[in-house]
C-alpha positions in Angstrom: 0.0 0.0 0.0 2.6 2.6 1.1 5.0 1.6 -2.2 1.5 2.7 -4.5 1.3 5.9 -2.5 5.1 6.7 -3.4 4.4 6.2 -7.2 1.5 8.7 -7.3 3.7 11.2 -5.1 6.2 10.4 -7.7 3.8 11.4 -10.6 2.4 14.3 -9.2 5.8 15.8 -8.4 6.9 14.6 -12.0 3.9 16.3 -13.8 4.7 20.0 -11.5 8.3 19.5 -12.3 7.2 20.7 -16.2 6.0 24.1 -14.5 9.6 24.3 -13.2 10.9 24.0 -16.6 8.8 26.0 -18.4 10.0 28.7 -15.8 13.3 28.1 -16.7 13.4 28.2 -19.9 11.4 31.3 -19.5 14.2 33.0 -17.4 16.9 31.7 -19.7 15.3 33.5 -22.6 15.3 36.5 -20.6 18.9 36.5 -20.0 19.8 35.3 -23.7 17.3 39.1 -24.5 19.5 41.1 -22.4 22.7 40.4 -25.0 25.2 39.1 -22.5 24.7 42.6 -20.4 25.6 42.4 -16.5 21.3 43.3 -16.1 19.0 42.1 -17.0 15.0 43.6 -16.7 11.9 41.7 -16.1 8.3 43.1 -16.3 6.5 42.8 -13.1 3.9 40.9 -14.3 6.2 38.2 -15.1 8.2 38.1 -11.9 4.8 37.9 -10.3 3.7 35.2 -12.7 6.6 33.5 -11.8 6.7 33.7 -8.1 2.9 32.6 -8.3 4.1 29.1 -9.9 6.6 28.1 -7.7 4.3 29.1 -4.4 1.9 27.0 -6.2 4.4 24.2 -6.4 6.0 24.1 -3.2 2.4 24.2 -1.6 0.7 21.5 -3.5 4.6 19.6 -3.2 3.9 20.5 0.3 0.3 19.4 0.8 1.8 16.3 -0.6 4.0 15.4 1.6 2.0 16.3 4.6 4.0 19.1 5.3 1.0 21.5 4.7 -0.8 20.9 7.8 2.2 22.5 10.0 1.8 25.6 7.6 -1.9 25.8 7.7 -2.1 25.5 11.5 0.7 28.3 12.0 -1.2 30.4 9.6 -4.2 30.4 11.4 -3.2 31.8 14.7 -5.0 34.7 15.2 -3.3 38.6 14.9 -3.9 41.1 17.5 -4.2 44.4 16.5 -3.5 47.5 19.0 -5.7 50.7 18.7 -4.2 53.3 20.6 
């Protein structure tokens, strides 16, 4: 039972790890645009874009694993606010 739950872990993280490389061949085509210069500029959008995929895979990667529930408890602690 445990062996068929490490083959679908296995899939899932294979199928994300596309998302990873899409990412960088995204950035590598970004530095290839810049002509070799020491800077190189993104828009914001796509620095956004690109931090919103790899949150999205570290979570689910995360969620996986059963690492999530550590994070989800943590984030639900509640914030006091002072009014003074």
């Amino acid at each position: 039972m445990d062996s068929k739950s490490e083959v679908n872990v296995g899939k899932f993280v294979g199928r994300h790890l596309s998302q990873l490389k899409i990412l960088t061949r995204l950035l590598d085509h970004e530095l290839e645009a810049a002509k070799g210069g020491r800077e190189v500029t993104l828009d914001r959008d796509l620095v956004e874009n690109v931090l919103d995929a790899l949150e999205i895979f570290t979570d689910d990667c995360e969620n996986v694993s059963g690492g999530g529930r550590e994070r989800a408890k943590a984030e639900q602690k509640p914030v006091v606010a002072r009014l003074n």
